[in-house]
N, C-alpha and C positions, 0 to 999 in steps of 0.2 A: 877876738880873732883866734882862731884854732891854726897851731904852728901844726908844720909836717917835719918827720924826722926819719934818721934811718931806722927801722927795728932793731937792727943787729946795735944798734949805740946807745939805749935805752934799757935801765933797769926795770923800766916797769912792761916790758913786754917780756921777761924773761918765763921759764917751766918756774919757777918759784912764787912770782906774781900770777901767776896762773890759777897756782893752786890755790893761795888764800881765796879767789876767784869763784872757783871748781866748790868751794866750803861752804859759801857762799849760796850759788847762785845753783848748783849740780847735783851737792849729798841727795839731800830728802828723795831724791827719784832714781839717782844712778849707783846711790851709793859712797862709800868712802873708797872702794877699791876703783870703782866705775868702771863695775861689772854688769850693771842692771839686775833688773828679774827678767821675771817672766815674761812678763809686759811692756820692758822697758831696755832700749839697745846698750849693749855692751860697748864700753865706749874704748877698751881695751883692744877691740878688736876691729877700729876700722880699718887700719890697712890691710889685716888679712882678710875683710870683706868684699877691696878695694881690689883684692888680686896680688896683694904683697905692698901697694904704695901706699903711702897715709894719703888720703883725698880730701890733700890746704881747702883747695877752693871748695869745694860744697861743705866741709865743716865752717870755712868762714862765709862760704850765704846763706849757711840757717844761720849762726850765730850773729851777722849784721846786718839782717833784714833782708838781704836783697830775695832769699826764697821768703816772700812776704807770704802772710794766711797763717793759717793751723797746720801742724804738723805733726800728724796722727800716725801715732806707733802702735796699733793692735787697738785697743780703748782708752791710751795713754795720749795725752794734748800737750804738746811744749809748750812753757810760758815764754809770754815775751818778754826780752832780753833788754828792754827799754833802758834801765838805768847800765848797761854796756853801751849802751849807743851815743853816749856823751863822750864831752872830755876832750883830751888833745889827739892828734889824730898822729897818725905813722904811715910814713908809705911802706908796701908790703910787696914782697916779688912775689908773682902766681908764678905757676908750672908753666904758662903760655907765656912767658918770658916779658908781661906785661906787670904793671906797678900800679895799685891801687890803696888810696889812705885809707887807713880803718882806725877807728877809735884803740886808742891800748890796751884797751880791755878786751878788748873783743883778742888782739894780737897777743893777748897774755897768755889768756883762757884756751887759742890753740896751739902755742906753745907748749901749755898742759899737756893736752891730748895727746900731743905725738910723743911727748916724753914717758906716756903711759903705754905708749901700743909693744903689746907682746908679741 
């Protein structure tokens, strides 16, 4: 049985578990700073992509399935995220003021993210 917890009370969804995460699961394509190339999105810079907000929800539906299929960036394929998608799960507050569980991985990993956006 997979418990649900709060994010905010959990070690393992912190920017720190993230990044072991990010070392993981992100270098080989984003890089160490997770700036991309050429071919590949800067992950640095989603919220100023975003119009100034980090955009939770669409970094957490690629990252937990829910945008299901390939995710093609130029001639770059995302791999799936399969072994994130296990594990104990977390409820998460979206922007729409709604709570949805996600695996802690997956809640690590965008914890990363937004501790990286310049």
């Amino acid at each position: 049985m997979l418990a649900l917890s709060s994010a905010a009370c959990s070690p393992w969804t912190s920017p720190q578990a993230g990044r072991s995460i990010y070392a993981q699961n992100c270098v080989a394509c984003h890089g160490d700073d997770g700036r991309g190339g050429a071919q590949v999105p800067d992950l640095t810079a989603l919220a100023a992509r975003a119009g100034g907000s980090y955009p939770q929800r669409m970094v957490l539906d690629k990252l937990d399935g829910y945008a299901r299929g390939a995710v093609v960036y130029a001639d770059a394929e995302m791999p799936n995220f399969g072994d994130l998608l296990t594990g104990r799960l977390t409820r998460v507050q979206t922007d729409r003021g709604l709570s949805r569980p996600l695996p802690e991985r997956v809640i690590a990993l965008d914890a990363y993210l937004q501790s990286i956006q310049r």
